[in-house]
C-alpha positions in Angstrom: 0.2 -3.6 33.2 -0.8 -2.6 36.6 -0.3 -5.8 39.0 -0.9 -3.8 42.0 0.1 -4.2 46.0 0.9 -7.3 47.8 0.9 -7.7 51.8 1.8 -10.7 53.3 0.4 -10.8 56.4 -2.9 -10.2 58.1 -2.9 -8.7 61.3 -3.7 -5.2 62.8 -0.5 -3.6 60.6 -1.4 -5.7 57.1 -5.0 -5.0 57.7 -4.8 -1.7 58.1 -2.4 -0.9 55.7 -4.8 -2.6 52.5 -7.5 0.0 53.7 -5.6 2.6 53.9 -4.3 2.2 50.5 -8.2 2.8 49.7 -8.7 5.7 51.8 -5.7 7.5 50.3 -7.8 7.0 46.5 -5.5 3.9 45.4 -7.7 2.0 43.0 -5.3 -0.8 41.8 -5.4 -4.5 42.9 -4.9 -5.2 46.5 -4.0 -8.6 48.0 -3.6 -9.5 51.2 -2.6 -12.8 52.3 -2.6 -14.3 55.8 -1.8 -18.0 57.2 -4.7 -18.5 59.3 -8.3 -18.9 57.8 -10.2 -16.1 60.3 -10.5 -12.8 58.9 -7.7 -10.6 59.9 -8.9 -10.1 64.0 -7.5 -8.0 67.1 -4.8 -10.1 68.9 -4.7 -8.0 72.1 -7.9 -9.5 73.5 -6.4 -12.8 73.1 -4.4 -12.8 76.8 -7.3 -10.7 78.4 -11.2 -10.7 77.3 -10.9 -14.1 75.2 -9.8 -15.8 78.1 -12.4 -14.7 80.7 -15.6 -13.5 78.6 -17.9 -15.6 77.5 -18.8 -13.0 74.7 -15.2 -13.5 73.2 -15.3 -17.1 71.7 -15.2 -16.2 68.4 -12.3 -13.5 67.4 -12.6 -10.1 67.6 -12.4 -9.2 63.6 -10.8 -5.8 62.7 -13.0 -6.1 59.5 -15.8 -7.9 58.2 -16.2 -10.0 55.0 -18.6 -7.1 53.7 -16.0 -4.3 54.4 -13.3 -5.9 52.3 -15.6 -6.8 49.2 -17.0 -3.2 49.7 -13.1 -1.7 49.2 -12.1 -4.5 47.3 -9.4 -6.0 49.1 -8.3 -9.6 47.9 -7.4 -11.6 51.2 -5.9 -14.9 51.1 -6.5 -17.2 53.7 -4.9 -20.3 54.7 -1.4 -19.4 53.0 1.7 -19.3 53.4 4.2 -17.7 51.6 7.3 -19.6 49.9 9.4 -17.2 48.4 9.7 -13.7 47.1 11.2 -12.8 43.5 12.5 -9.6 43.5 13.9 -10.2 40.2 10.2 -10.9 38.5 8.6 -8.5 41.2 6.2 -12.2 42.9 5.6 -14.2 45.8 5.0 -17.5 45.4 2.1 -19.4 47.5 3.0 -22.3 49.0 0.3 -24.0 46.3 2.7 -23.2 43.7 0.5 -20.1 42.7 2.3 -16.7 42.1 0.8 -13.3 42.7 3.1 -10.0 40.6 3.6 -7.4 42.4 4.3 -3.3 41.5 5.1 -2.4 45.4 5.3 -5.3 48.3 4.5 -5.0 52.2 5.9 -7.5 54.8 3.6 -7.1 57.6 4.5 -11.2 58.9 4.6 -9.8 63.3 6.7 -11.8 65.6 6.7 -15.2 67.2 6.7 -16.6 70.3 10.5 -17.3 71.2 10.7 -21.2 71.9 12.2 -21.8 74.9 14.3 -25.6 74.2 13.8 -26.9 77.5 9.8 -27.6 77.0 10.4 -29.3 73.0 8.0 -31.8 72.9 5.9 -31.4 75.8 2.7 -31.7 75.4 1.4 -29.7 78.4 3.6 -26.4 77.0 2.1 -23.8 74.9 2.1 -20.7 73.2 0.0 -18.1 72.9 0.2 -15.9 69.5 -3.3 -17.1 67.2 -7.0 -17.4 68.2 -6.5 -21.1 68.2 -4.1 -20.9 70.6 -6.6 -18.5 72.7 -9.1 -21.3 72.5 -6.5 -24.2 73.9 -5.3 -22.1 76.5 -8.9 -21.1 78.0 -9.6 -24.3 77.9 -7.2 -25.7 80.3 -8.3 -22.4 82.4 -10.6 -23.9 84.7 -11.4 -24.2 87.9 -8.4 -26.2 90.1 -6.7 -26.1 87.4 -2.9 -25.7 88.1 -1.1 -23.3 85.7 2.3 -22.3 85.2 3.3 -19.2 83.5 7.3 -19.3 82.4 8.1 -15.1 81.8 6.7 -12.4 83.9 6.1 -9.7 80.8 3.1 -8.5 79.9 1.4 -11.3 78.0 2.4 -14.2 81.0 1.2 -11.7 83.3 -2.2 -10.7 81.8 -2.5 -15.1 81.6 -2.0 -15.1 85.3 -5.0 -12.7 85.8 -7.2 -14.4 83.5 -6.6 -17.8 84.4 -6.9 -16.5 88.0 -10.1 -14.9 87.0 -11.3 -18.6 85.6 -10.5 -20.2 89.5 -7.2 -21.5 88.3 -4.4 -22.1 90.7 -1.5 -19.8 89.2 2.8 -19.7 89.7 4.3 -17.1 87.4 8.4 -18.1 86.6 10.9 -15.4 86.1 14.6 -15.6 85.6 14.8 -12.1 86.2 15.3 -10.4 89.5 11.7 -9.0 88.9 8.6 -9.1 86.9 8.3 -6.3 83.7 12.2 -6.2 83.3 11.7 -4.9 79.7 10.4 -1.3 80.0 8.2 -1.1 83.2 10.0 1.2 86.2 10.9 -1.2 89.2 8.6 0.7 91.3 5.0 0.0 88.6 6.4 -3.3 88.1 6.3 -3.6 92.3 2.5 -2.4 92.7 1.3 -5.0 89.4 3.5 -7.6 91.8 1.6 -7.1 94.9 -1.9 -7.0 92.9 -1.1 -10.6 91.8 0.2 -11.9 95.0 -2.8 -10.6 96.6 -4.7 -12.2 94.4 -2.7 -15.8 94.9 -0.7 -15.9 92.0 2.7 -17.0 93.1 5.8 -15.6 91.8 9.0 -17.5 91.3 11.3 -14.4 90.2 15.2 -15.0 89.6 15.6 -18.3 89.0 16.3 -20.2 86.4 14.5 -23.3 84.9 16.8 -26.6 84.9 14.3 -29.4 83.0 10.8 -29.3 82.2 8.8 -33.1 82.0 5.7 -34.7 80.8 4.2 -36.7 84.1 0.8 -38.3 82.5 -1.4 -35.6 82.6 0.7 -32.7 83.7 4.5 -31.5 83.4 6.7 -31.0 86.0 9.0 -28.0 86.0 11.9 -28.1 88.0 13.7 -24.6 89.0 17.6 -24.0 89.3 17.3 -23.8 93.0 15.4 -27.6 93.2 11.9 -26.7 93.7 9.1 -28.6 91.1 6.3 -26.8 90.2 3.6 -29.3 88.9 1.4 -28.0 86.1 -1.8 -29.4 83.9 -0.9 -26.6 81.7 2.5 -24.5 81.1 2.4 -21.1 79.2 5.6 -20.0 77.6 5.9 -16.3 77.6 9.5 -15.2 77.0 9.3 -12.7 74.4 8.6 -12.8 71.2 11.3 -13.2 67.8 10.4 -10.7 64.4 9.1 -13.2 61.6 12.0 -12.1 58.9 12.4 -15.8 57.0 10.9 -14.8 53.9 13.0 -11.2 54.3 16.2 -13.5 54.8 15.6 -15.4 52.0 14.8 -13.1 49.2 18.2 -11.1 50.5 16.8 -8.4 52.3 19.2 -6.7 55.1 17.9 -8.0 58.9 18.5 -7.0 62.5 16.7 -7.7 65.1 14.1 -7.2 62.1 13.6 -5.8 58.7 16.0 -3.5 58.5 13.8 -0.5 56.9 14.5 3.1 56.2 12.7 6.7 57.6 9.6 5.6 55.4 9.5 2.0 55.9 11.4 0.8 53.0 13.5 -2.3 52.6 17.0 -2.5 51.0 14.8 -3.1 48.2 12.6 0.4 46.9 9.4 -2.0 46.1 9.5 -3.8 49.2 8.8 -1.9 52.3 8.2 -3.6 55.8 5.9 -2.3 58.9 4.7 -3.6 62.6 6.5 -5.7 64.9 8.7 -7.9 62.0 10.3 -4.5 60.9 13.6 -2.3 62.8 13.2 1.3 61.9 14.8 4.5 62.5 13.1 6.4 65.5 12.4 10.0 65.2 12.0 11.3 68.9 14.8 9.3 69.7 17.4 10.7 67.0 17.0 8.1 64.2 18.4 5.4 66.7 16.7 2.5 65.1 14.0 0.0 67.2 11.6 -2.6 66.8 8.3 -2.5 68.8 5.6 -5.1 69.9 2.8 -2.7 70.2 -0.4 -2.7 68.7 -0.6 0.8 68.2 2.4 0.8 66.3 1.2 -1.9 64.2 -1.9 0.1 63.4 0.4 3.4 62.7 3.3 1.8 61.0 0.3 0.2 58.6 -1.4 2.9 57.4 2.3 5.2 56.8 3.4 2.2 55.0 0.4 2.7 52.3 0.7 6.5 52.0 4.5 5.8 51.5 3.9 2.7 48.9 2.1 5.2 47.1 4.8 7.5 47.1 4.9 9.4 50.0 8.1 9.6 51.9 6.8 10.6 55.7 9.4 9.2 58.5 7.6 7.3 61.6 7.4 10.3 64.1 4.9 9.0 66.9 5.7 8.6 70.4 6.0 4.7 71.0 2.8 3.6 73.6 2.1 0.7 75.3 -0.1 -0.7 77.7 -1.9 -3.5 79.5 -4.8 -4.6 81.8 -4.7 -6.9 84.5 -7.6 -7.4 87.4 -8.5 -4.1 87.7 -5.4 -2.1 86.8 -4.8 0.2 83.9 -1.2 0.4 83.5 0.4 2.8 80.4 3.9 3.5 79.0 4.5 6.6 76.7 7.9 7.2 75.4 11.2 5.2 75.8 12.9 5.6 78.9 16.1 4.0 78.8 18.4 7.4 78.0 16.3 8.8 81.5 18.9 10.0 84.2 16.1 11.2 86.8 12.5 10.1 87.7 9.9 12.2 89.1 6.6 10.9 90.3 3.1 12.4 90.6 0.3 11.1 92.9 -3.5 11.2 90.7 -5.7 10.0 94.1 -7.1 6.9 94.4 -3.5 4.8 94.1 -3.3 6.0 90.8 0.2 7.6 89.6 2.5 8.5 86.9 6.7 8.4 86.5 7.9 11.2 84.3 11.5 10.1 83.4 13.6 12.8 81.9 17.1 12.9 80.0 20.4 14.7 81.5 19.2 17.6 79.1 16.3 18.0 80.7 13.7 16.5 77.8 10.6 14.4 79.0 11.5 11.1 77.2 9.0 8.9 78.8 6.3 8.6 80.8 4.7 5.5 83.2 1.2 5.5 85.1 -0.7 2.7 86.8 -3.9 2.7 88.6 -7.7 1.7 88.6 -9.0 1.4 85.1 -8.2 4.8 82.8 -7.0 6.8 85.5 -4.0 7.6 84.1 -5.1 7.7 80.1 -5.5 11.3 80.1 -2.0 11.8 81.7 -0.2 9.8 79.7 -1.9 11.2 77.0 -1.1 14.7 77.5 3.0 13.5 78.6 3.2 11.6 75.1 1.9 15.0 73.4 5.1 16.7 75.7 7.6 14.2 74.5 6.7 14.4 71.0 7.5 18.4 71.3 11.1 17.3 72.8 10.0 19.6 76.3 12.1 20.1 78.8 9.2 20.9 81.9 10.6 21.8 85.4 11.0 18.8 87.6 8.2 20.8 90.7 5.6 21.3 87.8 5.8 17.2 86.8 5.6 16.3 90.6 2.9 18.7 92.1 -0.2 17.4 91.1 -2.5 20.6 91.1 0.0 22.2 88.3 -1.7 20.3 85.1 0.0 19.5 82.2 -1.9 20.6 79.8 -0.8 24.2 81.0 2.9 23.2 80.3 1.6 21.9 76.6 0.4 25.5 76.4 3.9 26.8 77.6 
């Protein structure tokens, strides 16, 4: 008896990952299940448009109710998931219900990561669902003092909105800078000044030594003394992979589901996809990674359907990330931290890109920043270079009438 695929887990990778079982002629059962009761929707908006755009109150679905009864997809709202059998091939709803399985996809994202100090507050927040989107906008308003504790991308694209919505904004970083993780100093510098021009003020290296509910606001003290007093706090330290049910059921975990080349767990029905899941690299040399990106998520989704279905195709894209704040596009191809030299090219208009190469020469990744999509097509074309493992001269990357899609052609 066929009992067909299971994917716990509706977001971008889940989502796409049930229609892409379609598209590649699969024409058994497919069940998705998802704790929140939206339709799977598009989480990137939630620190950007939702916050700021009144045509953004409801959730940006990836698919509509008619598109999964058209393809006959099974989604599962308002679950959870309490266990997974591998012995009987089920998962077990938390209503005691149990859904058999002949091939399983973990697709459960990451978390915020708590940060102990603001336990029990009830001025803190996260942001990871819509509903959280819908608190936080709320306390966005005008005079509105906000604090932001982590200056990555998601506390930083806050700050913009809720400076956007006339909200008084201080960003806290315990690191030396803003955009530690995987921004060059010098990008991370121009998004710095942006924000301060704009009045946000940044509290970088120093530490947090008690955060306290004060009526209607919190009070967070820093290591060096200074209080910052908020009506809302916004904890943005990173997020943790979702690998409980994983841990449980005895799969192997690091820093995610530990998967193989083609996304399969420790166990060959199980496989594992999107930000929960640590997988083995390609352009890197297997080395194994986990990324937040929603462009993984999408990618790692659809590969883990043509793999359930017995395909055995490694994960070979070029990792990409990017973000909007005020009016600056910034992009990241590629992973730069094996990069021994930096070479920079000037666009016009403020707009430029970093091309970091290895001590062998290879582009291995690639950082722009400038007015909307001035640097898309760049970073486009440098992802393209780094997939081929090129090694382009140093005077070609940095003079800007030499263009790159010549040394593609090369």
């Amino acid at each position: 008896m066929e009992h067909g695929m299971v994917i716990i887990g509706a977001g971008e990778c889940g989502t796409r990952a049930a229609f892409a079982l379609r598209e590649n002629g699969y024409e058994g059962p497919v069940t998705m299940i998802g704790t929140e009761p939206h339709l799977p929707y598009e989480r990137p908006p939630l620190s950007k448009d939702a916050m700021v755009s009144d045509d953004h109150l409801l959730p940006r679905t990836i698919a509509g109710i008619e598109q999964f009864t058209e393809k006959r997809i099974d989604f599962i709202g308002s679950s959870t998931v309490a266990a997974i059998d591998r012995a009987v091939k089920a998962v077990t709803l938390h209503d005691g219900r149990s859904l058999p399985y002949d091939r399983l996809l973990i697709a459960t994202g990451a978390m915020p990561r708590a940060l102990p100090l603001a336990a029990g507050s009830k001025h803190c927040v996260t942001l990871r669902s819509y509903d959280d989107a819908l608190r936080i906008r709320a306390g966005f308003g005008p005079a509105a003092r906000i604090a932001i504790v982590g200056g990555g991308f998601i506390g930083l694209e806050l700050a913009a909105s809720a400076r956007k919505r006339g909200a008084s904004v201080t960003v806290i970083e315990a690191q030396p800078r803003i955009l530690m993780r995987g921004v060059p100093e010098e990008i991370a510098g121009v998004i710095a000044a942006r924000h301060r021009d704009e009045g946000v003020m940044l509290r970088c290296g120093t530490g947090i030594a008690s955060i306290n509910d004060k009526d209607d606001s919190v009070i967070i003290t820093l290591a060096d003394g200074e209080e910052i007093v908020a009506d809302l706090a916004v904890i943005g330290i990173g997020a943790v992979p979702v690998t409980g049910l994983a841990e449980k059921a005895g799969l192997e975990t690091a820093n995610g589901i530990v998967v193989n080349d083609w996304l399969q767990t420790s166990d060959p029905d199980i496989y594992a996809a999107g930000d929960c899941c640590a997988f083995p690299l390609a352009i890197c040399g297997g080395r194994r990674v986990r990324l937040e990106a929603w462009r993984n998520a999408q990618e790692q989704g659809a590969l883990a359907a043509r793999n359930m279905l017995g395909g055995h195709e490694p994960h070979e894209s070029v990792p990409w990330f990017w973000s909007d704040q005020y009016e600056l596009g910034l992009q990241v191809a590629g992973l730069a931290d094996e990069a021994t030299q930096t070479i920079r090219r000037d666009l016009g208009e403020g707009a430029f890109i970093l091309f970091h190469l290895a001590a062998d020469g290879r582009l291995v990744a690639a950082s722009g920043i400038g007015p909307g999509n001035a640097v898309a097509k760049d970073i486009r074309l440098a992802e393209m270079l780094i997939a081929r493992g090129a090694r382009p001269a140093s005077a070609q990357l940095e003079a800007s009438d030499v263009k790159l899609k010549s040394l593609l052609a090369a």
